[in-house]
C-alpha positions as CSV (number, residue, x, y, z in Angstrom):
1,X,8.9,-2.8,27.9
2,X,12.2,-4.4,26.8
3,X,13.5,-3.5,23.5
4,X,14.3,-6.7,21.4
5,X,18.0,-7.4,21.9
6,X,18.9,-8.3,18.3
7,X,17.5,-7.4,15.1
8,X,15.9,-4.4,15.6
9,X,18.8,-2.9,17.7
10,X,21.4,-3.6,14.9
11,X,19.4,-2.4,12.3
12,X,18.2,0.9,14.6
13,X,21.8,1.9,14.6
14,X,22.2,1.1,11.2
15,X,20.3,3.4,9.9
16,X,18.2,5.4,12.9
17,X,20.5,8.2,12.4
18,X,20.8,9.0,8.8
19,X,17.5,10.9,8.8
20,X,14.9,11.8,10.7
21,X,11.3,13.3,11.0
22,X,8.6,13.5,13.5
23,X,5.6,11.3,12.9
24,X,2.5,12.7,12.4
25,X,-1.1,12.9,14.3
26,X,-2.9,10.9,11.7
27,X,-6.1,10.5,13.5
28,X,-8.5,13.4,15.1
29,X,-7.6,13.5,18.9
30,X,-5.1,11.1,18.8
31,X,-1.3,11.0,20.3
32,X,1.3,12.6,17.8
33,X,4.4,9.9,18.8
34,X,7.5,11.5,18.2
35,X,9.6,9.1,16.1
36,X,12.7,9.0,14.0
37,X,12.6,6.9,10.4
38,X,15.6,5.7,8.7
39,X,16.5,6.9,5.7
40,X,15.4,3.5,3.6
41,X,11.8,4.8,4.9
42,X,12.3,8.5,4.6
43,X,13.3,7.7,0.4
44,X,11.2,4.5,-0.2
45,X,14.1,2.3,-1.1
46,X,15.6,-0.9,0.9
47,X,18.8,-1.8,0.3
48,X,18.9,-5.6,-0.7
49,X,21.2,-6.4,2.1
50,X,18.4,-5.0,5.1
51,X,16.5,-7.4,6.6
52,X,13.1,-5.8,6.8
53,X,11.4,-5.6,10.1
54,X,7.5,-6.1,10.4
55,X,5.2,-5.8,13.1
56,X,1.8,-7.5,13.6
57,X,-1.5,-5.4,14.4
58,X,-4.1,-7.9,15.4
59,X,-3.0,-11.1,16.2
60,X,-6.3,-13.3,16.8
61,X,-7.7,-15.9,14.8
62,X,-6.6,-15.0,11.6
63,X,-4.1,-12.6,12.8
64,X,-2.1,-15.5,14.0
65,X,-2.4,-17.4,11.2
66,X,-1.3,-14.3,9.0
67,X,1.6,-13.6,11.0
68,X,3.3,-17.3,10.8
69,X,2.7,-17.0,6.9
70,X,4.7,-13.3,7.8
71,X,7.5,-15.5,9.4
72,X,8.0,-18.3,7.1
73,X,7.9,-16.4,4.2
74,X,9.9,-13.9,5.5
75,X,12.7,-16.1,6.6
76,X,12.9,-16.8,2.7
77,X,12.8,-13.1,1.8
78,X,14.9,-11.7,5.0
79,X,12.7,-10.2,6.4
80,X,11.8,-10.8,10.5
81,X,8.4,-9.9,12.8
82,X,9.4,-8.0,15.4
83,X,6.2,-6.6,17.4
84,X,2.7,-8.0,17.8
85,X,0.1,-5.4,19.2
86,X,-3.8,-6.7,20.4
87,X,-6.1,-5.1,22.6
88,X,-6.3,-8.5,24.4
89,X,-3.4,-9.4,26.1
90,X,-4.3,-13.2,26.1
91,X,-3.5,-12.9,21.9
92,X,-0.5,-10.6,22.0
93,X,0.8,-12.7,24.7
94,X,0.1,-16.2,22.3
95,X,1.1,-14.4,19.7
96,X,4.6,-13.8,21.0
97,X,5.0,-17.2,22.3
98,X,4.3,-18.5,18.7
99,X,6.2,-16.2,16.9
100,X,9.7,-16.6,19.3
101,X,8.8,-20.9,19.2
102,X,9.2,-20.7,15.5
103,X,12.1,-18.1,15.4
104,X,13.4,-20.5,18.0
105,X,13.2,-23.6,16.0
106,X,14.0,-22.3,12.5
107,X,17.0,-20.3,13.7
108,X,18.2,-23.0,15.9
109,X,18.5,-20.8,19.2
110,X,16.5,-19.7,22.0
111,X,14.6,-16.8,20.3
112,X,13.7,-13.6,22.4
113,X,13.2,-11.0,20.3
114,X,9.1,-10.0,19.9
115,X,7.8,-6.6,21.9
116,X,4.6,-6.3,22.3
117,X,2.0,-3.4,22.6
118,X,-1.3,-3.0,23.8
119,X,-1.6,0.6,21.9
120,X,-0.9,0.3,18.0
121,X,0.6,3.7,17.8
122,X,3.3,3.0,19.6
123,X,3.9,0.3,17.5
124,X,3.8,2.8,14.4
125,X,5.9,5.4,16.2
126,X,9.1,2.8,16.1
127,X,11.8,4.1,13.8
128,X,13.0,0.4,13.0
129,X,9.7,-0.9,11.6
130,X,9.6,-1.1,8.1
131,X,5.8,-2.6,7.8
132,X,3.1,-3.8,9.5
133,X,0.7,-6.7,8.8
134,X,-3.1,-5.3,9.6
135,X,-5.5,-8.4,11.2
136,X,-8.5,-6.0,12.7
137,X,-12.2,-6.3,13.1
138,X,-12.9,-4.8,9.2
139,X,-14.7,-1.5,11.4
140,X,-10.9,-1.0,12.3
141,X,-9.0,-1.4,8.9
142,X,-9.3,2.4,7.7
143,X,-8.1,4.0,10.6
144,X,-5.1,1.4,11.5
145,X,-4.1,1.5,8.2
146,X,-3.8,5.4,7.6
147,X,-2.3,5.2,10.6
148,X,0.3,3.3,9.4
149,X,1.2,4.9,6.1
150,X,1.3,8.2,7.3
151,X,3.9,7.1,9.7
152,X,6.1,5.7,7.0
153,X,4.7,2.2,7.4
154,X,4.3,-0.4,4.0
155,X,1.0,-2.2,5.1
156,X,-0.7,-6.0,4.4
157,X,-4.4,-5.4,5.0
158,X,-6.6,-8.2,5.6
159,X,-9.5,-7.8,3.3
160,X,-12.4,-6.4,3.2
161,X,-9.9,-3.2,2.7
162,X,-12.4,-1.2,4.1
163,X,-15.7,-0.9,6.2
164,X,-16.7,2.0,3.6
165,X,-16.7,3.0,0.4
166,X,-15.6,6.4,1.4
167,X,-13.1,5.0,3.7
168,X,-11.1,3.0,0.9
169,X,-11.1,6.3,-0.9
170,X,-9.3,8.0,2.0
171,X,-7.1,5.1,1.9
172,X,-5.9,5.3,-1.4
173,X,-5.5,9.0,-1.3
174,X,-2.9,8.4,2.0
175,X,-1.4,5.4,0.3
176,X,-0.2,7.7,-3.0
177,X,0.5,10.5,-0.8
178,X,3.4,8.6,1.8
179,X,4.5,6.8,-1.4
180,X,4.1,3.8,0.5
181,X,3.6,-0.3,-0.3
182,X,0.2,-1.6,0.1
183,X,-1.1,-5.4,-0.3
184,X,-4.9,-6.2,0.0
185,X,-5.0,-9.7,1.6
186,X,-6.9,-10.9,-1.4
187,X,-5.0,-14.1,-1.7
188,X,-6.5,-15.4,-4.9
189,X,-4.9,-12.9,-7.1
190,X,-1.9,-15.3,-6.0
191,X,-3.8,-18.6,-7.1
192,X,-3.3,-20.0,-10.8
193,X,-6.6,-21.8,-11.1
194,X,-7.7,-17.8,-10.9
195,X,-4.9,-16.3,-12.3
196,X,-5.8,-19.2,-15.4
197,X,-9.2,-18.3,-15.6
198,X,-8.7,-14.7,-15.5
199,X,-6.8,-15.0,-18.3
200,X,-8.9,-17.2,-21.0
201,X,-11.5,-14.0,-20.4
202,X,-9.1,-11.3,-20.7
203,X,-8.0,-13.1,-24.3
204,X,-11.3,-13.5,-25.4
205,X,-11.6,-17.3,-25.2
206,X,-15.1,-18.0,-24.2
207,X,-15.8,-15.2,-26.8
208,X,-17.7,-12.4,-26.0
209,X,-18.3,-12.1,-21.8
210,X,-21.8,-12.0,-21.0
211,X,-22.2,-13.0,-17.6
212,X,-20.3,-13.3,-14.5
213,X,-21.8,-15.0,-11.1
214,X,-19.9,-15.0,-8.1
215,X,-20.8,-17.3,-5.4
216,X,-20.4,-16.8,-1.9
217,X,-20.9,-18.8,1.7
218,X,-24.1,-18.0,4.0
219,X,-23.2,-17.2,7.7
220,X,-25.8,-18.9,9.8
221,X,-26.1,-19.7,13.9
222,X,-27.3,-17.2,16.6
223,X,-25.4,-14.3,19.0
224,X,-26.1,-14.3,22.7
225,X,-26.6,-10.3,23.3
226,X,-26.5,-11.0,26.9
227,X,-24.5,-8.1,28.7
228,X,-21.4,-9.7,31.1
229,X,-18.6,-8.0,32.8
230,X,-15.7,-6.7,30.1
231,X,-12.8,-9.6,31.3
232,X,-10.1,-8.0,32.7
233,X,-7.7,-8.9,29.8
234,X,-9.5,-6.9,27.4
235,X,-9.5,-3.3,26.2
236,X,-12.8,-3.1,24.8
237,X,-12.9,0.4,24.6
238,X,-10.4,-0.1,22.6
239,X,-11.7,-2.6,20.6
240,X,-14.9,-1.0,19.6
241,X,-12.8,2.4,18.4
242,X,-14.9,4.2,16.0
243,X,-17.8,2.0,15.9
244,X,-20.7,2.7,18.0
245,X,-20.6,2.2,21.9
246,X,-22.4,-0.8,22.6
247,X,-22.6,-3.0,26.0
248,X,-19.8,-5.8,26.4
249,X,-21.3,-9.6,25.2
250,X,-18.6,-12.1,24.1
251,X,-20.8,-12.7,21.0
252,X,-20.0,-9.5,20.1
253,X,-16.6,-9.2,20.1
254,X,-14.7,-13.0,20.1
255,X,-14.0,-16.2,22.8
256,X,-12.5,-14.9,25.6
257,X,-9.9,-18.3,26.3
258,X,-9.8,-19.6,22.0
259,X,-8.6,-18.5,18.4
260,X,-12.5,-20.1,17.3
261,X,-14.7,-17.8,15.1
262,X,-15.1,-14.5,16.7
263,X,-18.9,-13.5,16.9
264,X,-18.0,-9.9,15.3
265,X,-18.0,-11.5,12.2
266,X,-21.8,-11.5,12.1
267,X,-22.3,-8.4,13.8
268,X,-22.7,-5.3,11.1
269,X,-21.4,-2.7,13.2
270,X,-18.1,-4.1,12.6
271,X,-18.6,-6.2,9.3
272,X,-21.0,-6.4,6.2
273,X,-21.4,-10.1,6.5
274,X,-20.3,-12.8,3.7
275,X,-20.9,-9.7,1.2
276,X,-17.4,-7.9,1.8
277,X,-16.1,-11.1,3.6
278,X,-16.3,-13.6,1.2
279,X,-17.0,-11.2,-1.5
280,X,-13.8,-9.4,-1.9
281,X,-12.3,-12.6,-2.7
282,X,-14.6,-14.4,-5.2
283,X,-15.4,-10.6,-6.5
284,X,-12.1,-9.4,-6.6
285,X,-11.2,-12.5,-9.3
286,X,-14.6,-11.7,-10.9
287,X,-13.3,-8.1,-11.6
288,X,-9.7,-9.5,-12.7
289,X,-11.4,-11.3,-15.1
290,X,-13.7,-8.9,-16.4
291,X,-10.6,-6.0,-16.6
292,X,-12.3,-3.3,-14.5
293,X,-9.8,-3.3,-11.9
294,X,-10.1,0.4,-11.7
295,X,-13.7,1.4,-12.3
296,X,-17.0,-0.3,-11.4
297,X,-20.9,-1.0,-12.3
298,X,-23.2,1.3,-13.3
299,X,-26.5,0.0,-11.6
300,X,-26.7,-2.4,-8.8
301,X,-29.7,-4.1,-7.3
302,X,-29.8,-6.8,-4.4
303,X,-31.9,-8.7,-1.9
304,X,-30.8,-10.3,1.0
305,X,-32.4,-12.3,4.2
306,X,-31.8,-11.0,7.5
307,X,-33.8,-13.2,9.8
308,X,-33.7,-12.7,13.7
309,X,-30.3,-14.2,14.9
310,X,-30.2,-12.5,18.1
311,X,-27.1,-10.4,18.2
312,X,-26.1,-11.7,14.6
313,X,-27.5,-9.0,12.3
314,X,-25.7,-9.1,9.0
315,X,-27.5,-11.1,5.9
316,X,-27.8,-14.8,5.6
317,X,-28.9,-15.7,1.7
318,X,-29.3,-13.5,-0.7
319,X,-29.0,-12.3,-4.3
320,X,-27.7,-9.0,-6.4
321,X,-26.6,-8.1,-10.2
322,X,-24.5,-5.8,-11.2
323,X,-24.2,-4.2,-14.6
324,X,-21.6,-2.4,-16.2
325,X,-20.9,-0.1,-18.7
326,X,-20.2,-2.6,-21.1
327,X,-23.1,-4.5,-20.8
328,X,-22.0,-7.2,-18.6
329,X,-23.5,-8.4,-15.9
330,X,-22.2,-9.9,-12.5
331,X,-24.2,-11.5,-10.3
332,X,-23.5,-12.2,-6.9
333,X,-25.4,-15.0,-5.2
334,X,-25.3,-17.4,-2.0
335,X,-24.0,-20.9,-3.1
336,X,-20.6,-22.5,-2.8
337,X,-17.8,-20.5,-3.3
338,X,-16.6,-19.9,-6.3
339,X,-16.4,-17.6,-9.8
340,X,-18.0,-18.7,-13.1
341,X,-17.6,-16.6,-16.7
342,X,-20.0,-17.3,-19.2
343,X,-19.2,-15.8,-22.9
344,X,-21.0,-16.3,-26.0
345,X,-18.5,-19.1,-26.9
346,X,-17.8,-21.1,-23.9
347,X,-17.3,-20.6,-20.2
348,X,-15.2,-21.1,-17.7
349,X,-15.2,-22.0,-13.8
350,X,-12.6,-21.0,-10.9
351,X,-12.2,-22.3,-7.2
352,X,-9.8,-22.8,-4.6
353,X,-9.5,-26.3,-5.8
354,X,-9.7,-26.2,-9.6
355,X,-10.4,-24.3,-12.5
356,X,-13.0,-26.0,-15.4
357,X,-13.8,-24.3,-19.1
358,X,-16.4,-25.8,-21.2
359,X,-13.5,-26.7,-24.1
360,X,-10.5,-28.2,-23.2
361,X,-8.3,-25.9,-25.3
362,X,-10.0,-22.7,-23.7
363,X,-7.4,-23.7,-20.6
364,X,-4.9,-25.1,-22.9
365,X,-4.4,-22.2,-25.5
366,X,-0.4,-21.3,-25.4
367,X,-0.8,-17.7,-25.2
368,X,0.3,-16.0,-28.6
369,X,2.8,-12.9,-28.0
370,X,0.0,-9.8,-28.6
371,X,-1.9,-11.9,-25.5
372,X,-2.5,-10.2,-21.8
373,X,-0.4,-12.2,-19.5
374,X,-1.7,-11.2,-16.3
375,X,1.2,-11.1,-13.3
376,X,1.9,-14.6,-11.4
377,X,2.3,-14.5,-7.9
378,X,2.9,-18.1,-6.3
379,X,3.1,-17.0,-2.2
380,X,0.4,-13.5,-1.5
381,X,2.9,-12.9,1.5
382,X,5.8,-13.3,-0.5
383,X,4.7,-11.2,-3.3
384,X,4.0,-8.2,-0.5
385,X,7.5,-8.4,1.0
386,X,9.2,-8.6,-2.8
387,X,7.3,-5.3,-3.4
388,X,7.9,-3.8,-0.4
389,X,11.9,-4.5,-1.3
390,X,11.4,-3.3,-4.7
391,X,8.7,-0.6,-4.5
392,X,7.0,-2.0,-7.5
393,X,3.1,-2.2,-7.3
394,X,2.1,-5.5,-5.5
395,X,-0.4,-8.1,-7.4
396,X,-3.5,-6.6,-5.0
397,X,-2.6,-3.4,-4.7
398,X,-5.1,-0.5,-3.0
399,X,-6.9,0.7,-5.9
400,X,-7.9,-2.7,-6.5
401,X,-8.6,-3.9,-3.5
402,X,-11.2,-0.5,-3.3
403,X,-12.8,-1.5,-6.3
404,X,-13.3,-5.1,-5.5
405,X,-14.5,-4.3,-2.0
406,X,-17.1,-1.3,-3.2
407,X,-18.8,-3.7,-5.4
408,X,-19.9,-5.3,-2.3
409,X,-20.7,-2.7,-0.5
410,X,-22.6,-1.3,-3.1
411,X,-24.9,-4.9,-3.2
412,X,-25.1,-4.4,1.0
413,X,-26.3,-1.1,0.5
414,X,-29.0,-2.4,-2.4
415,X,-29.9,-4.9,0.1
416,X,-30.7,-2.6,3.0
417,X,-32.6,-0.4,0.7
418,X,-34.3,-2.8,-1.3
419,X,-34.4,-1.4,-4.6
420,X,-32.0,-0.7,-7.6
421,X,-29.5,1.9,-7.6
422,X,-27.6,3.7,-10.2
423,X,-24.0,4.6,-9.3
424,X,-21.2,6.6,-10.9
425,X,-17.5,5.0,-10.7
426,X,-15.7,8.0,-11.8
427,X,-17.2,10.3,-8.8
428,X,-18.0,7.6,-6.7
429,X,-21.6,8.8,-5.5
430,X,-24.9,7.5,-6.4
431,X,-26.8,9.2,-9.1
432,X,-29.7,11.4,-7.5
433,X,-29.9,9.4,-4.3
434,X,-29.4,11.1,-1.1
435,X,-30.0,8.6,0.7
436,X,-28.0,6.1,-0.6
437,X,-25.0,8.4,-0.7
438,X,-25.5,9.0,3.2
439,X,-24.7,5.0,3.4
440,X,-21.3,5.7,1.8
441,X,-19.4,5.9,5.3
442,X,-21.1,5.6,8.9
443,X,-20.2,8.1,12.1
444,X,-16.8,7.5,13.5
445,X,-17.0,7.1,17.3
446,X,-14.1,10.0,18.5
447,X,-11.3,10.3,18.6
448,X,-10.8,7.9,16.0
449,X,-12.1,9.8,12.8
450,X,-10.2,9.6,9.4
């Protein structure tokens, strides 16, 4: 495979030799790549003249579409994607076709300069690479994202962070420990109808918060289970990695010849459904609002439908409530999407397409100077690659995007067992349930254990 002739190259000589360590077997059983880091990796800084180097880790549906926001944004922040990785070679091919079209356009020349990799170590074991952009099935995102930091990497996860709740706790420990850069691709924290509502909450505007109710989509259709032969383009091996072994069906996995919606999506042995999907979105602005970024409820309770959908397993409607320490309560329901504060005062309403309070001036308050004024971020991409340049915290970083996402696990886990659980946020484990704790994290298929 052909090394990319231009930016990486000049910035591999750079600074390849200035320092150097060998990269470390991250994952039970796996390959230990040799690698050298430059120093800017090896000491956390950037200098403001590098242009940062990124490469892609799933590069389907939304893996694309994440990686030309990576481009764009990055040609305003100088940074460039260098490497795409699938374990289809139809996407990583697309991918690298798109990515050297828009180079190629935007830079005004005939762009060459992608790799690509079928293995996502060896993508991680290249000195040059100062991030990567993580697009995986969500059964995936622990173990490609340890990966990664532990090999110097700053990381953009897609959400749900995790698969687990004991998984995202791994991941925050690895994240502190290589001092590394990490955003949770929970884009509303970068949207100002959120940001806006957030905000009248936090400064006590609607009074005293009662209730929250976050609204989520319903996933609905049916999954062929229908064995077929693997098509020869595909690693599925691969792509099943520490979830269960199961027989090859496209439903299970995605379209063989489009970017449409890939059937694992509905499949619970690698997602949760709308819960985490949806849910660490419209929950992860309920918990900016609510101020409990780095703790979570004390009870949780939830039922859900999961009619026969064939191979699509995960819930369709259902309906849980959370309560917290403090008394309030956040309910998480099927419905359209979107986050809704209620106070003793007043309330106040956030979508993707507006934000509504029950007073005018609950919207319109200037904030006084003893106010919280919560951080803006205009572009979620653009605020990742400013951290990563700065090493200042991103606006989703880990923690929060493990607090957000364990709320909805919690409600899948109150769903499968159908009754109400208590939970400690401090130790993270369930009060006197044994069973319930044994849902915390499922059996990694080897060699791919955290």
């Amino acid at each position: 495979m052909s090394r990319s002739a231009s930016l990486t190259r000049r910035d591999f000589v750079k600074t390849a030799m200035a320092g150097a360590l060998a990269a470390p077997s991250v994952l039970a059983g796996s390959t230990a790549f040799p690698a050298i880091f430059p120093s800017r990796v090896v000491s956390g800084r950037v200098r403001p003249g590098d242009t940062l180097a990124f490469g892609c880790i799933g590069v389907g549906r939304q893996g694309t579409g994440d990686m030309k926001e990576l481009i764009y944004r990055g040609l305003e922040a100088g940074a460039r994607v260098v490497a795409v990785c699938d374990v289809d070679s139809h996407r990583r091919d697309n991918a690298q076709w798109e990515a050297e079209k828009i180079y190629s356009a935007e830079l005004g020349t005939d762009y060459k300069g992608l790799d690509i990799y079928a293995d996502f170590r060896e993508l991680l074991a290249r000195p040059d690479i100062d991030g990567v952009l993580i697009v995986t099935p969500d059964h995936w995102h622990a173990c490609h994202a340890v990966a990664a930091v532990e090999a110097g990497k700053d990381v953009y996860l897609e959400k749900p962070m995790t698969f687990t709740i004991a998984e995202g706790r791994k991941l925050i420990e690895a994240v502190r420990r290589n001092k590394r850069i990490l955003q949770v691709g929970s884009q509303q924290r970068s949207s100002v109808y959120f940001r806006l509502a957030a905000e009248a909450v936090r400064n006590g505007r609607i009074g005293k918060l009662r209730t929250i109710t976050a609204l989520l989509p319903v996933d609905q259709g049916t999954g062929d289970p229908k064995p077929v032969p693997v098509p020869r383009f595909l690693n599925y091996d691969a792509w099943q990695g520490p979830a269960e072994e199961m027989p090859y069906a496209v439903d299970r996995v995605h379209p063989m010849n489009s970017l449409e919606r890939p059937g694992w999506l509905q499949n619970s042995r690698y997602t949760r459904g709308m819960i985490t999907g949806w849910g660490s979105h419209m929950v992860d602005s309920a918990q900016w609002g609510h101020g409990t970024d780095e703790t979570g409820p004390v009870t949780i309770e939830a039922k859900g439908d999961f009619p026969d959908r064939g191979l699509f397993d995960v819930h369709t409607t259902f309906k849980g409530e959370a309560v917290f320490a403090d008394g309030v309560r956040m309910r998480i329901e099927s419905g359209e999407a979107g986050v809704r504060f209620e106070g003793d005062s007043g309330w106040v309403y956030a979508d993707r397409g507006k934000v509504e309070a029950s007073k005018p001036e609950i919207l319109r308050a200037k904030p006084g100077a003893d106010e919280i004024k919560l951080p803006v971020s205009g572009n979620h991409m653009k605020d990742f690659l400013e951290a990563v340049r700065t090493r200042r915290d991103p606006i989703a970083p880990v923690e929060v995007g493990h607090r957000s996402n364990t709320i909805c696990l919690l409600t899948h886990i109150a769903m499968k067992l159908g009754r109400k659980l208590r939970w400690d946020p401090a130790a993270e484990k369930f009060i006197d349930d044994a069973e319930a704790d044994r849902m915390l994290d499922f059996p990694h298929r080897a060699p791919w254990t955290l």
